[in-house]
C-alpha positions in Angstrom: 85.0 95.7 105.9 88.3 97.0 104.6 89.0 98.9 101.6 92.6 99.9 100.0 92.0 103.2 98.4 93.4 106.9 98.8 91.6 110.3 98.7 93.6 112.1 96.4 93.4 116.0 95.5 95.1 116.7 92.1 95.2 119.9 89.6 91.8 121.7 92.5 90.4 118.0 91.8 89.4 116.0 95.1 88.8 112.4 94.5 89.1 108.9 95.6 90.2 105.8 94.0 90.1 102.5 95.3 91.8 98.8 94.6 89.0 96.2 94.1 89.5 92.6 92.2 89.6 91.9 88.7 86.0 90.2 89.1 84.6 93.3 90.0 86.3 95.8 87.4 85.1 93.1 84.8 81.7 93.6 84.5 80.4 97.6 83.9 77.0 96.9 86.0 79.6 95.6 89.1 81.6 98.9 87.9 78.6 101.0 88.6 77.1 98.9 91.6 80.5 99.4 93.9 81.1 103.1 93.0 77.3 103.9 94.4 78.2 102.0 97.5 81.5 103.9 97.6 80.1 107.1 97.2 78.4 107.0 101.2 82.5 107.0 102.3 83.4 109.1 99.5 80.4 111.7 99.3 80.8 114.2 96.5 84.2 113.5 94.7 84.8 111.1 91.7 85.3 107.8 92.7 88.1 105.6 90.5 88.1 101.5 90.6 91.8 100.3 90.3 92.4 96.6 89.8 95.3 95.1 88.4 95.6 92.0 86.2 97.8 88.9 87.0 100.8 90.9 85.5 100.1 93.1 87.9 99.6 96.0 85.4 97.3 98.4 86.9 93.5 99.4 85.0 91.3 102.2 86.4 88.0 102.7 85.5 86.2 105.9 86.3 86.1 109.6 84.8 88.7 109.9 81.8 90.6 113.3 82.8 90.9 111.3 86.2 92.3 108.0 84.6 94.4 109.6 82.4 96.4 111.3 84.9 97.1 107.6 87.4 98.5 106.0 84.3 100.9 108.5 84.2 101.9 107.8 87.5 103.3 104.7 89.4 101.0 102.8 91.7 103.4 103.5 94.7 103.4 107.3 94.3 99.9 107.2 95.5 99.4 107.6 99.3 97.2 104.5 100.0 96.0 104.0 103.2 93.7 101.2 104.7 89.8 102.3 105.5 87.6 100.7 107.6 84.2 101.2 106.5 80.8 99.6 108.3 
């Protein structure tokens, strides 16, 4: 499988975020259910679910210092890269 996401390390803060579908950022139990998957790749560091809407307008969901900080920033000033996870 292939995830969109970044690792991220901001203000001594290490953590990940990661684009998923509207579908899954929708529903707080999905929320919850694909961070505790993500957390095996992404042991130990927040983990942030980014999906955008059909404007395209970006909506994270995750800890609120963390969220705060990517909606002051635009979505191509963070360094996503493609991961391959089994």
């Amino acid at each position: 499988m292939k995830i969109h996401g970044a690792v991220i390390i901001e203000q001594g803060v290490t953590f990940a975020i990661v684009a998923v579908k509207q579908s899954v950022t929708n529903y707080t139990s999905r929320i919850i259910h694909t961070r505790q998957q993500l957390q095996y790749f992404f042991p130990n560091m927040p983990i942030i679910l980014m999906s955008q809407d059909r404007n395209g307008t970006p909506h994270f969901y995750g800890r609120k210092d963390i969220v705060e900080f990517l909606k002051s920033i635009r979505l191509d000033q963070i360094p996503w890269k493609e991961y391959h996870i089994y």
